[in-house]
N, C-alpha and C positions, 0 to 999 in steps of 0.2 A: 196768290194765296199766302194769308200770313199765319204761322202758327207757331206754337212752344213748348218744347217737354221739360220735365225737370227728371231727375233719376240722384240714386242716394240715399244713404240711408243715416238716422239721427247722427249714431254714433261709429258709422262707417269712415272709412278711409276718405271721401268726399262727399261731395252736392256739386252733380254735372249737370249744365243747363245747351237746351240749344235755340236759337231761334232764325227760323226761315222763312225769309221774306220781305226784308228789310232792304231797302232800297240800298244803291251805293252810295261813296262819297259824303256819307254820316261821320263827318269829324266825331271822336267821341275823347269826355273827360273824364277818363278813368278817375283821377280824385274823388272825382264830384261824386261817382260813382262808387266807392269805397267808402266815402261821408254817407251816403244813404244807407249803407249797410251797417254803419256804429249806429245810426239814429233807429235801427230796428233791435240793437242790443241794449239800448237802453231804454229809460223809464220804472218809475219807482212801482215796487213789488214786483221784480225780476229775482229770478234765482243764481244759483251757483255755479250753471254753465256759461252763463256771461262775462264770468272771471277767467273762463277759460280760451275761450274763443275770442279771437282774433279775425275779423272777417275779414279778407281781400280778395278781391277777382282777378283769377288767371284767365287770360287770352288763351285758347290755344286753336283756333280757326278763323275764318271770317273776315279778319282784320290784316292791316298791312298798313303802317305809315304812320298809325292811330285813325284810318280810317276805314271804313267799309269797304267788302268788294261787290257785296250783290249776293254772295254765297252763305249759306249757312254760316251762324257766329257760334262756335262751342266755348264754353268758357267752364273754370269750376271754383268751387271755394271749399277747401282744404279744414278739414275736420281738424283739430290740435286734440282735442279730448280723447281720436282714434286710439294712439299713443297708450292713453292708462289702460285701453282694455281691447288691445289687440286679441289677447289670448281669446276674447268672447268676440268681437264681431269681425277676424279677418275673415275675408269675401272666401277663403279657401279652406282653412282650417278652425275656424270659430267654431266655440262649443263651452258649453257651461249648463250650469241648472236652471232648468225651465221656469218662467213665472206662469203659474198656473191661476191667478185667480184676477179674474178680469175688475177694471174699474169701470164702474156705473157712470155712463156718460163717456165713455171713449171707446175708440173702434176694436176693445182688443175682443170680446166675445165675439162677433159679426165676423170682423177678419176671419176669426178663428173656424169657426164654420164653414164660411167661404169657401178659405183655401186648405183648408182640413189642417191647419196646423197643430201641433201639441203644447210648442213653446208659445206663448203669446208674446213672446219679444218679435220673433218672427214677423209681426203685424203691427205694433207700438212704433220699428224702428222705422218705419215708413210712412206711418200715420201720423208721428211726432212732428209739432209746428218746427222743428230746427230745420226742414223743406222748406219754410219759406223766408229763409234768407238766401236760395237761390229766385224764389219769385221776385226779389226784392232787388235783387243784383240784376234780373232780367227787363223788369220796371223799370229799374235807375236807366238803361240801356233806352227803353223805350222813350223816357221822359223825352231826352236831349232830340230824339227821331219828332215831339209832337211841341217840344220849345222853339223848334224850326220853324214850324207852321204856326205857332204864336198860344199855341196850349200850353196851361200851366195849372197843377193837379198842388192842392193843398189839403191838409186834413188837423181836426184838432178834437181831441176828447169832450165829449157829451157829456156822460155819466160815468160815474163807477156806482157799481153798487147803487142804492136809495142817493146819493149825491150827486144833484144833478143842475147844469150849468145852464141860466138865461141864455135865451134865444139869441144868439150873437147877431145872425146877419154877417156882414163884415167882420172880420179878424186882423191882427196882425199877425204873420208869420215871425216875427223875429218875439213876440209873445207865447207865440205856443215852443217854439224853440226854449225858451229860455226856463218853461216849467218842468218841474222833474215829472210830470203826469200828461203835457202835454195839452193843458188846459189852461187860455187866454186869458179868463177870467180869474184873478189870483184869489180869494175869499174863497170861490169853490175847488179850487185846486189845493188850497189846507185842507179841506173839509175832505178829500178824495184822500190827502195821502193818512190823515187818521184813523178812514174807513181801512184800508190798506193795514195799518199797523195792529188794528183792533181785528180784523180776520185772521192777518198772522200769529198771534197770540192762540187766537182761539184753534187754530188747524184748520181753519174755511180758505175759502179762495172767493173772488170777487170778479165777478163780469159787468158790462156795463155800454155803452155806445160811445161811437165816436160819426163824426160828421166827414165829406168826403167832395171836396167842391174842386170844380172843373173849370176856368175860364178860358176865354177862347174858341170854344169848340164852333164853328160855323154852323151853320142853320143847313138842315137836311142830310145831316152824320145817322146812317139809320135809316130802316124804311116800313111800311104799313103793308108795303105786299106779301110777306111772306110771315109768320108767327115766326119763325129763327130772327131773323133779321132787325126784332122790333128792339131799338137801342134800350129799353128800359129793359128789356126781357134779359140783353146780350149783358150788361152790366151788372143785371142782379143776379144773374146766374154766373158772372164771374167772382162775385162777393161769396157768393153760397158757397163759393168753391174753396174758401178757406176751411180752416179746422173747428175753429170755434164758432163760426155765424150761423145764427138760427134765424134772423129776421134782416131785410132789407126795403128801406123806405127811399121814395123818390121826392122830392118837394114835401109836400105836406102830409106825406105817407099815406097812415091809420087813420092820422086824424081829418081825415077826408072825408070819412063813411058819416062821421055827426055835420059835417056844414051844410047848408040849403046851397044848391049851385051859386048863387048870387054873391058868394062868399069863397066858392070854390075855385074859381077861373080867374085867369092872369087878363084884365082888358084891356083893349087896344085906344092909346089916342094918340093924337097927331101930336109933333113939339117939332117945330122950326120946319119942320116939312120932312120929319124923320117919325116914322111908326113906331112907337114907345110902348113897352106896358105897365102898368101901376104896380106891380107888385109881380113874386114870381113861387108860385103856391106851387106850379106843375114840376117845379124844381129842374128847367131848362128843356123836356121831354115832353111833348104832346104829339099821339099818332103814332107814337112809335119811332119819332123822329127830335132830334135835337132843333129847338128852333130860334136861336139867337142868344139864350139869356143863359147866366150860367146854370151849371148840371150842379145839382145838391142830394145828393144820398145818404142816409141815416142810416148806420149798421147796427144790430146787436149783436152782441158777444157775451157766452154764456161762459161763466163758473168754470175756468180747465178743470178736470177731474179728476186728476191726483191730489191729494186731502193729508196732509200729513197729521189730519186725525181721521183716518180710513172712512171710508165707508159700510155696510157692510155686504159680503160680495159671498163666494162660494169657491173651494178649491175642487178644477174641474178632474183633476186626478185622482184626487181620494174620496170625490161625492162626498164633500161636508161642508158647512156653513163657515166661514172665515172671511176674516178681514179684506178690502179690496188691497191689491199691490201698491205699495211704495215707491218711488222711483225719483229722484231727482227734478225738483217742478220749481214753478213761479208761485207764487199770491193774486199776481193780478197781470196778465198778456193784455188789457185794455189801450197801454199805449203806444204798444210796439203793435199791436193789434192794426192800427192807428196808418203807421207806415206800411204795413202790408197793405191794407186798402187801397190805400195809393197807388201802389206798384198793380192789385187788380185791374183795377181802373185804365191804369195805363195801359198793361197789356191787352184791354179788352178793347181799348178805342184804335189801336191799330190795326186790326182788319177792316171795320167799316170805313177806317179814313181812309185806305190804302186801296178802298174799293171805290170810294167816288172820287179817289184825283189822280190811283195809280199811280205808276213811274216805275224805271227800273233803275233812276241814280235821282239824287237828293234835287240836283239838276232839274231835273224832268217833272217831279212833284211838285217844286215847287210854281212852276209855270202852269200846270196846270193849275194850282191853286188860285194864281194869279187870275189864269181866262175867266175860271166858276165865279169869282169875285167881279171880275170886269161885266160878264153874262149877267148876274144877281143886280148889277147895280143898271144894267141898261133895262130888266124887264122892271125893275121897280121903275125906272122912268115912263116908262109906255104906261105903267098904271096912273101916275100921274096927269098922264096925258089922253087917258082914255080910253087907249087902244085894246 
């Protein structure tokens, strides 16, 4: 069994991650792994705690040598912001005045409820995206476990706002790198960051998509027997599982329900004696199962809900109408949005991988990888041949 907790609070002493079930003998690049966690503190229309924070991964389980033992991996990354406001969130003696008046569109009324709280920080500092820069540190972990096996998870901004970028297809990575939005396409990447600048002005905030592509993944990752199991379901409900996602498309999403089938399906034809398809609408996914071609996922991301021109909301201790809370926020999470996907993704693909090749060291996976590959290529022969 492979699984992962986070725990942590925004602006707490840290963000502790754990994960169990990762094979041994996983050399790991810490760097590489620290460059993944600046590439989620940046992109244009981020705020003010990005100045602050300094992401890095502490080891403090799991590992020995820079490698894996097979045991639980605990790791954490260290709050710097904790510091200004100790007096308010240490874990023993924090204490300050309540924000009482929920913002429309985040979890603080709900929590509130919930867990009966009065302060709704109580439920903000837990519900805040600065959790998933340990999903991101925990992804980065998983990447190098699924670069093993020859998986390689890329992502690049869709849309911001009404600005939205031609159907790429193919990308270059070292292009989406190099835009402050994280969009390939340069013409629509101005067009993004003036959207950006024209909401900050105004007091809005800006959501938008970004794309989320997988290559590598082997044919039969995922299965049709069970509704849990079905890879499209396991991926999109690892997406949903962010803060800001309200929609998740696979291949050709939505825009499925207007094509005639004839239009809709990936077909098969033969090329040098190798089974090819024309196109890949189903976005690597059909049956519930990964079946050769890469995995494409289309996220949206809604408007984060802090407004530094409010909304308006209701203060729930004096029962009166008032402004929603203020609180230290972004313009637009679209890009860094972006990189957490990625890190969903990854954490979501390693139980079903680890479920059809197994192993209990990097050793062992990968040989079975090898057999399923060797097995795959002899029945494809017998069909060739009839049998």
């Amino acid at each position: 069994m492979f699984r992962y907790l986070t725990a942590g609070e925004s602006h707490g002493p840290a963000l502790v991650g754990i994960l169990d079930g990762l094979p041994a003998q996983l050399e790991l690049d810490v760097a590489r792994i620290n460059e993944t966690l600046a590439r989620r503190q940046g992109g244009y229309g981020r705020g003010g705690r990005m100045k602050i924070e300094r992401d890095e991964i502490e080891f403090l389980a799991g590992l020995r040598g820079g490698k894996t033992l097979g045991s639980p991996v605990a790791v954490m990354i260290r709050n710097r912001d904790f510091e200004n406001v100790r007096e308010l969130m240490d874990p023993l003696t924090g204490h300050g005045k309540p924000l009482t008046n929920p913002r429309p569109g985040h979890a603080d009324y709900a929590g509130s409820l919930k867990y009966r709280h009065r302060d709704l920080r109580n439920v903000l500092e837990r519900a805040s995206a600065r959790e998933t820069a340990m999903r991101v540190g925990l992804g980065a972990i998983c990447a190098q476990f699924l670069e093993a096996l020859g998986i390689v998870t890329h992502s690049y901004v869709h849309r911001i706002g009404d600005v939205e970028a031609p159907d790429l297809g193919a990308f270059s990575q070292d292009d989406v790198e190099a835009s402050d939005v994280r969009c390939p396409h340069a013409p629509t990447a101005q067009k993004m960051i003036a959207a950006i600048d024209t909401a900050k002005a105004a007091g809005d905030t800006l959501g938008g998509q970004f794309i989320v592509r997988v290559d590598g993944v082997p044919a039969g990752i995922g299965s049709n027997r069970q509704p849990e199991t079905r890879l499209d379901g396991v991926l999109a409900g690892a997406l949903m599982g962010m803060q800001t996602v309200k929609a998740v498309e696979v291949g050709l999403g939505a825009d499925v329900a207007a094509k005639p089938g004839s239009q809709a399906h990936d077909v098969f034809s033969l090329e040098a004696g190798d089974v090819v398809r024309g196109s890949n609408r189903a976005g690597g996914i059909e049956g519930g199962m990964s079946n050769g071609q890469p995995i494409v996922l289309r996220v949206s991301v809604k408007p984060i809900p802090t407004l530094m021109k409010a909304l308006p909301s209701v203060n729930l201790h004096e029962q009166t109408d008032a402004p929603a809370s203020i609180v230290r926020s972004d313009v637009c999470v679209v890009p860094a949005g972006a990189i957490v996907g990625e890190a969903m993704v990854r954490l979501a693909l390693v139980a079903p991988i680890l479920e059809k090749y197994g192993g209990d060291s990097m050793e062992e996976t990968l040989d079975n990888l090898r057999r399923s590959n060797d097995a795959a290529a002899a029945l494809f022969a017998k069909h060739t041949e009839g049998v």
